[in-house]
C-alpha positions in Angstrom: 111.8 95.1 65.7 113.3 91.8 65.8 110.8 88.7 65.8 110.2 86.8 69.2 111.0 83.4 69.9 109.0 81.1 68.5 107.4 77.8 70.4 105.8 74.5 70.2 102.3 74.6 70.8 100.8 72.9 74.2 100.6 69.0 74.2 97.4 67.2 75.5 98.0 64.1 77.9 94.5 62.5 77.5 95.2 59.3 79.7 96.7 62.1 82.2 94.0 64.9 82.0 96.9 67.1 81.5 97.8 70.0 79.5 101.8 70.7 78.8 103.1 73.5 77.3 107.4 74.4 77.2 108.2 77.9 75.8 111.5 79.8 76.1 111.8 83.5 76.1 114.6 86.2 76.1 113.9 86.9 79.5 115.7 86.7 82.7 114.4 83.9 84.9 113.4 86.8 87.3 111.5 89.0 85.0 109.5 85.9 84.1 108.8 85.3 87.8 107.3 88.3 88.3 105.0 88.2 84.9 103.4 84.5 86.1 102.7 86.0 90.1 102.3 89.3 90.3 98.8 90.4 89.7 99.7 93.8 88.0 101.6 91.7 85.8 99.6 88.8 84.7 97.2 91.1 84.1 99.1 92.3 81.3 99.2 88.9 79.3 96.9 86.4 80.8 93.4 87.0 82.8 92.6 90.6 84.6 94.3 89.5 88.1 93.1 90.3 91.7 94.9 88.6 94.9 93.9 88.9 98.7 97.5 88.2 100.3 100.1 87.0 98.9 102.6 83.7 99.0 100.7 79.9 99.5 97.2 80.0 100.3 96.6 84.0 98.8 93.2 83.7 96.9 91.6 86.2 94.3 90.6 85.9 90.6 91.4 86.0 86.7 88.8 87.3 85.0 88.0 88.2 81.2 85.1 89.6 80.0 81.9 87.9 80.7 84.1 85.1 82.7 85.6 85.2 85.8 87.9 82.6 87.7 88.6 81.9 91.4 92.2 81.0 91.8 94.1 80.3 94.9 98.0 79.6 95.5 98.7 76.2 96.1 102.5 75.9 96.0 105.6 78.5 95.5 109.1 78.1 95.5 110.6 81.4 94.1 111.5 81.9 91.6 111.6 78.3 90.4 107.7 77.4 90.7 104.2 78.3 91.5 101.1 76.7 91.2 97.6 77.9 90.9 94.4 75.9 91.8 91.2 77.5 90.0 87.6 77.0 89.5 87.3 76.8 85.6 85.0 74.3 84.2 83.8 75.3 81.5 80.2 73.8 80.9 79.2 75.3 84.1 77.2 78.4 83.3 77.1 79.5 87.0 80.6 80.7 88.5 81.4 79.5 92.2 83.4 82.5 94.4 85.7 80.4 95.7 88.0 77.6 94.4 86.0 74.6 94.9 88.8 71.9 95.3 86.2 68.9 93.8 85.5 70.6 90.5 88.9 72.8 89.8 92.3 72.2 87.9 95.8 73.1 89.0 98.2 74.9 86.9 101.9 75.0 87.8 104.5 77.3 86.2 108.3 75.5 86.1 111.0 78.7 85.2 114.4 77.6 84.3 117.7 79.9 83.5 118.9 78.4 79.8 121.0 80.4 77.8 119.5 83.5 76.2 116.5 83.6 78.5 113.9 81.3 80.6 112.4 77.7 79.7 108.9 78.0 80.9 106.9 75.2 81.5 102.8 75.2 82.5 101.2 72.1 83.3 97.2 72.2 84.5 96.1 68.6 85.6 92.7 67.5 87.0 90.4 67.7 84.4 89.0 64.7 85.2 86.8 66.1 87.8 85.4 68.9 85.3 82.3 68.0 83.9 83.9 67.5 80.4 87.3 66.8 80.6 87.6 66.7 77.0 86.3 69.4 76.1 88.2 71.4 78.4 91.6 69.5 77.9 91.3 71.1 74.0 89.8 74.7 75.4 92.4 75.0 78.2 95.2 74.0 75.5 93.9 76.8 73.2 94.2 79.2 76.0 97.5 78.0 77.0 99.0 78.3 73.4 97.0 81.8 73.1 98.3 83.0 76.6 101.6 82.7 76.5 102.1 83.8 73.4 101.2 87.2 74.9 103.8 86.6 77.7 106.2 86.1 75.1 105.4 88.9 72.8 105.2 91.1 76.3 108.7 90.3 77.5 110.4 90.0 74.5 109.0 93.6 73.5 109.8 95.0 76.8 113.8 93.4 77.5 
């Protein structure tokens, strides 16, 4: 098996609150689309996904174990860009149900066709309203590199 594509780790925009991460995979641009918004498979690479509806303003949750996430759909243009507000701080202990829109982050994937595959790019702003942005900027970074890793090492492995 031939080794997948490897990428810069995510970048941390303190003055921003905002985490950047561009990968590219050997992937068609539409393969990638449905891997970052169809819940059967981001469930496969990211958080264990569950969405009432679908499209701008469809609403469910990621989960892992002993965490789980409200997440709602805040922007699409397919199969260029989606965006994801979720309630994720992570010093609170107790979990709201729904995405509160005072204490939650957006994350929005970018796809781009470049030759050989897809540029992806996810940026999650609005830490400032968490209760420790820091904290969170360097968790949520870590996740990011973590996470789609997995999406690489999933569609590479699969293509």
């Amino acid at each position: 098996m031939e080794s997948m594509t490897t990428n810069p780790t995510s970048v941390i925009d303190e003055s921003a609150f905002s985490v950047r991460r561009t990968i590219r995979i050997a992937a068609p641009v539409e393969k990638v689309w449905t891997a970052v918004t169809e819940p059967a498979h981001i469930s496969k690479w990211f958080g264990q996904a569950t969405f009432t509806g679908s499209g701008v303003g469809a609403t469910g949750t990621l989960a892992w174990p002993g965490h789980v996430s409200p997440v709602r759909v805040e922007a699409m243009d397919a199969p260029r860009m989606v965006a994801y507000r979720w309630s994720n701080d992570d010093a609170l202990g107790e979990r709201p149900t729904q995405v509160d829109d005072a204490a939650s982050t957006v994350f929005t994937f970018t796809l781009e066709e470049v030759p050989g595959g897809t540029s992806l790019t996810v940026v999650e702003t609005g830490f400032d309203v968490l209760s420790d942005p820091a904290a969170d900027l360097k968790s949520h970074s870590e996740g990011w590199n973590s996470e789609l890793d997995k999406l690489v090492t999933l569609l590479e492995s699969t293509s």
